[in-house]
C-alpha positions as a printed Julia matrix, in Angstrom:
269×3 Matrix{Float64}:
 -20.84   -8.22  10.28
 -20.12   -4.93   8.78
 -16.32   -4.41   8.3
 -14.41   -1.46   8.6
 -11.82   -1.85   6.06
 -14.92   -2.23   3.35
 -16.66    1.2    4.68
 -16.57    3.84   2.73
 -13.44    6.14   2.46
 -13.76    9.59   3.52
 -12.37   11.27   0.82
 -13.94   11.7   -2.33
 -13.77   12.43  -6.45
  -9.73   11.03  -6.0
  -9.7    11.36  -9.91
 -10.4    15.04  -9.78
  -7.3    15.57  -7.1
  -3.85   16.59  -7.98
  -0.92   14.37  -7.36
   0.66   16.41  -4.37
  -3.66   16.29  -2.52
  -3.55   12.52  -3.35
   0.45   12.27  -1.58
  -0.96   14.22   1.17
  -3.87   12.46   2.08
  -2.37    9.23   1.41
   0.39   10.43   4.04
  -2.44   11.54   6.28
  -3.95    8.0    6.43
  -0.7     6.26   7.25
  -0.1     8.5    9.96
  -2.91    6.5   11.98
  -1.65    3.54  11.47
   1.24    3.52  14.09
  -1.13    4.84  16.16
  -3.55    1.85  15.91
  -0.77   -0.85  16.6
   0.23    0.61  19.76
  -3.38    0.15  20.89
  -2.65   -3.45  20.25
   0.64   -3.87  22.38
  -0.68   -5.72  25.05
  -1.77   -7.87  22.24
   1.2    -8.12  20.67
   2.97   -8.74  23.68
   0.79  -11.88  24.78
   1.74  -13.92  21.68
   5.45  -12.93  21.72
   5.33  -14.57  25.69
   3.69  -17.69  24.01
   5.55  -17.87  21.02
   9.26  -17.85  22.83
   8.67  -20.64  25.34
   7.5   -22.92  22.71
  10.55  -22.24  19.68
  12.31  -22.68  22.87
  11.49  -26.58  22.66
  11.74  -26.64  19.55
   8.66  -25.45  17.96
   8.17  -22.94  15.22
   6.51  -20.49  14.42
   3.46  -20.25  11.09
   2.06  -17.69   9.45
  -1.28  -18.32   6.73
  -2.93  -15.64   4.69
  -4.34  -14.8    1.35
  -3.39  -12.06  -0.97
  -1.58   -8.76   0.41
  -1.87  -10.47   4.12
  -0.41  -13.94   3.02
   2.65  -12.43   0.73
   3.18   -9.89   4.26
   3.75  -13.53   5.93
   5.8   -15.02   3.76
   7.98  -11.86   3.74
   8.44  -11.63   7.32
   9.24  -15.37   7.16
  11.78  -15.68   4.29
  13.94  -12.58   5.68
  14.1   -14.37   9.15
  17.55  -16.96   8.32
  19.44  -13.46   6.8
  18.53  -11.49   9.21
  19.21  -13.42  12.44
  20.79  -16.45  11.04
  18.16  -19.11  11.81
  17.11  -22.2   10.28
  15.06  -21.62   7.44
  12.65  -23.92   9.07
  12.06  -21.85  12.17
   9.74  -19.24  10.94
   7.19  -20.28   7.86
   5.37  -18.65   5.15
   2.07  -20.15   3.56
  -0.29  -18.21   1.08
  -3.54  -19.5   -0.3
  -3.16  -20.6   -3.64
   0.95  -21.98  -3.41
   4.18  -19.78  -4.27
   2.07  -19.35  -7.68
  -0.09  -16.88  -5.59
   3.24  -14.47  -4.74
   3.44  -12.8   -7.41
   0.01  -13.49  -8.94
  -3.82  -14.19  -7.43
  -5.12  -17.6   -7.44
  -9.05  -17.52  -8.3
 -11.21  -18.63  -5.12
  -7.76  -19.93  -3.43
  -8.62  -18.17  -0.3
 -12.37  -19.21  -0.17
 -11.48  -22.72   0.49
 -12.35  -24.27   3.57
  -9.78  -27.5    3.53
  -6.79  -25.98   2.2
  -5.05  -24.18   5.01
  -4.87  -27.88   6.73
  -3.51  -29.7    3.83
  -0.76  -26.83   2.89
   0.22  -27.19   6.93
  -0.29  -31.0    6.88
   3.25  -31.75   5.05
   4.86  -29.67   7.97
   4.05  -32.33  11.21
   3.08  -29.51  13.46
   2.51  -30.28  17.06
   1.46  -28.59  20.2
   5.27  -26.99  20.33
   4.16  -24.74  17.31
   2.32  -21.49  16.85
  -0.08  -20.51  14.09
  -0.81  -17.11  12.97
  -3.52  -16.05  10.83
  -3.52  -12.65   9.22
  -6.63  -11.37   7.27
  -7.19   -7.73   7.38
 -11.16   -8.57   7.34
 -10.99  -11.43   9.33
 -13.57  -13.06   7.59
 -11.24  -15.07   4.95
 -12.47  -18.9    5.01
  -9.03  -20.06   4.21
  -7.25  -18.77   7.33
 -10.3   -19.36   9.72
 -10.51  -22.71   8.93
  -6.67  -23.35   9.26
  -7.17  -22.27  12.57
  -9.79  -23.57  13.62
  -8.06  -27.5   12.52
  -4.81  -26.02  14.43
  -6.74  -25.55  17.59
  -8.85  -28.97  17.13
  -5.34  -30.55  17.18
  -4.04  -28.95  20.23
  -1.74  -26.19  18.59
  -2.04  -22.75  19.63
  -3.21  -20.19  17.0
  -3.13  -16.55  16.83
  -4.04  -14.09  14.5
  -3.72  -10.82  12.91
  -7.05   -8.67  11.92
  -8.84   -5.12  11.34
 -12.3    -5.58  11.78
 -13.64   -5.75  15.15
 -15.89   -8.82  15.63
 -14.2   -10.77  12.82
 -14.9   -14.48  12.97
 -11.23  -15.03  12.71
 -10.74  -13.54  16.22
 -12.76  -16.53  17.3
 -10.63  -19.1   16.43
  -7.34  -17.49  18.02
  -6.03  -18.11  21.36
  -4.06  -14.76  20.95
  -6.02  -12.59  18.8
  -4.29   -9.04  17.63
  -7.04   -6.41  16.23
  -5.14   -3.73  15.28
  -8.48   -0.66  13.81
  -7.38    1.43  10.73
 -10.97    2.24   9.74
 -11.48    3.03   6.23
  -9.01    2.99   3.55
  -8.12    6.12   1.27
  -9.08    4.0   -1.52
 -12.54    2.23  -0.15
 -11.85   -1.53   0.59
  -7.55   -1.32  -0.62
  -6.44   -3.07   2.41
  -2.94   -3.11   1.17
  -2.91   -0.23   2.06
  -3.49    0.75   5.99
  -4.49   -2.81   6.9
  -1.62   -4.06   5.13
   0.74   -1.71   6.5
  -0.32   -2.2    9.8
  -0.07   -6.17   9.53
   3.53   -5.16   8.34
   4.53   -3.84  11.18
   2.76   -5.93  13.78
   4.78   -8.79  12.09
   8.1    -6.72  12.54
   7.47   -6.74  16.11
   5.99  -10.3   16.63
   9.3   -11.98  14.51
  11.69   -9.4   15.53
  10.62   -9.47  19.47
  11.03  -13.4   19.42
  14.5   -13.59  17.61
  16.04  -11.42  20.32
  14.33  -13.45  23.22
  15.69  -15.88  21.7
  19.53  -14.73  21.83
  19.78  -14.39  17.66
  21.05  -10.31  18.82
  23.75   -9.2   21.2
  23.34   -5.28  21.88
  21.64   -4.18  19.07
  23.51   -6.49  16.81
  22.43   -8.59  14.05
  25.42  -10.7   14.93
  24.4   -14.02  13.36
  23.4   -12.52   9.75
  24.08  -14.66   6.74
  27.24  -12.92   5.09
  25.16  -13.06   1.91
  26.92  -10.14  -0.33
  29.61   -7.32   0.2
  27.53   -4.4    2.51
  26.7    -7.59   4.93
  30.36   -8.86   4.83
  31.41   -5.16   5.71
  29.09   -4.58   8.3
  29.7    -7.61  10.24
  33.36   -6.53   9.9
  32.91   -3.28  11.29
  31.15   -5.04  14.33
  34.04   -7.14  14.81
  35.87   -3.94  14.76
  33.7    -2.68  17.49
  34.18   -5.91  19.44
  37.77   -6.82  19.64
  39.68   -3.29  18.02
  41.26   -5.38  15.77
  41.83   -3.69  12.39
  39.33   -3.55   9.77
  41.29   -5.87   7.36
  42.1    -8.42  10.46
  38.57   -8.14  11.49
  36.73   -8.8    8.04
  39.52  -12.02   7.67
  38.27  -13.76  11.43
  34.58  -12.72  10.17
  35.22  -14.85   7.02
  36.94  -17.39   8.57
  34.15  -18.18  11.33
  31.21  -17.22   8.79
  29.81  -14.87  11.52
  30.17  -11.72  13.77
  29.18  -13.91  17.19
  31.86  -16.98  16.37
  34.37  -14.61  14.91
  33.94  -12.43  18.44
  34.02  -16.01  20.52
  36.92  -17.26  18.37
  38.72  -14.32  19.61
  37.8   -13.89  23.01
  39.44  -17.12  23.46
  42.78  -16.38  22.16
């Protein structure tokens, strides 16, 4: 299969450029990328109608990958309970290798064939839950195979590539192929690839938590009140809500620990 992301890039001698021609072309590159994912909408929009039903019944919602694509997941997933105030269950992270491989690559983690099923197995998943696989070639044996024992068990799998005729597009009921082509630096998928799995997973995560009620308006309005800017903000939304003062405001927001309680709490005064 020849893969895109390897090909060669089209610019050449890099060493030999200045560091405003390397900025520029970088910039260039990235450009496409939006570009690329909106081609993949309908995609996109497939899995999100999947995904909402089943968290609706309780399910939740996986994401496995190696390297750049499985720390991407794990991202997405960990800033899901902040963001929208969910369960930290709701929306999970797994990279080949374990945490270890975060913040440092695990030799031949991602070339295994079993592991994807027995980092899942602790988790019980059932047909109410949604796997999503993101490899930027597609071709990584950890993720296909965790989706291929996902779908073998009756749970719907999805997945996230850049290669056209990647064998991970097999193995997913909803497959997303979002085309960068070549990368600026030949075969750094963290770079277009990467960025382009980033923002597919802003829309998949960000979609569902809003079909599923975690925003009013455009209101994160069940954020964790983790630190001072959040405590402010959600203040200044219960400003917005009720036209109480600020310091009355931030007091209800404290007392009821968030902006959609503190607006309920007094709505029914």
């Amino acid at each position: 299969m020849e893969k895109i992301t390897e090909s060669a890039s089209k610019y050449r001698h890099l060493e030999k450029m200045s560091v405003q021609e390397l900025l520029t072309h970088i910039n260039a590159e990235d450009r496409t990328v939006p570009l690329a994912v909106e081609k993949a909408i309908p995609q996109i929009e497939a899995l999100v109608m999947a995904i909402v039903p089943q968290m609706r019944e309780g399910g939740r919602l996986f994401y496995i990958g190696a390297g750049t694509s499985g720390r991407l997941g794990i991202l997405d997933a960990s800033e899901i309970p902040p963001t929208y105030g969910a369960p930290p269950d709701w929306v999970v992270g797994l990279i080949a290798g374990g945490d270890g491989a975060i913040r440092k690559a695990v030799e031949g983690a991602e070339d295994s064939t079993t592991q994807a099923w027995e980092d899942l197995l602790p988790y019980q998943l059932d047909e109410r839950d949604v796997l999503v696989g993101i490899a930027a070639s597609g071709t990584t044996p950890y993720v296909i195979h965790g989706l291929r024992r996902c779908r073998e068990q009756g749970i719907r799998t999805a997945c996230i590539t850049c290669n056209p005729g990647a064998p991970l597009l097999a193995e997913a009921d909803f497959p997303i192929l979002v085309v960068t082509g070549p990368e600026f630096v030949t075969g750094s998928t963290r770079m277009k690839a990467g960025t382009a799995q980033k923002l597919v997973l802003n829309m998949i995560s960000t979609a569902v938590m809003i079909q599923l009620g975690r925003v009013q308006d455009n209101k994160m309005v069940d954020m964790q009140l983790s630190n001072v800017k959040l405590v402010d903000r959600g203040a200044q939304m219960v400003v917005q809500a009720t036209g109480l003062a600020y310091t009355a405001a931030r007091e209800l927001l404290l007392q009821h620990g968030s902006v959609r309680e503190a607006v309920r709490a007094f709505s029914g005064q």
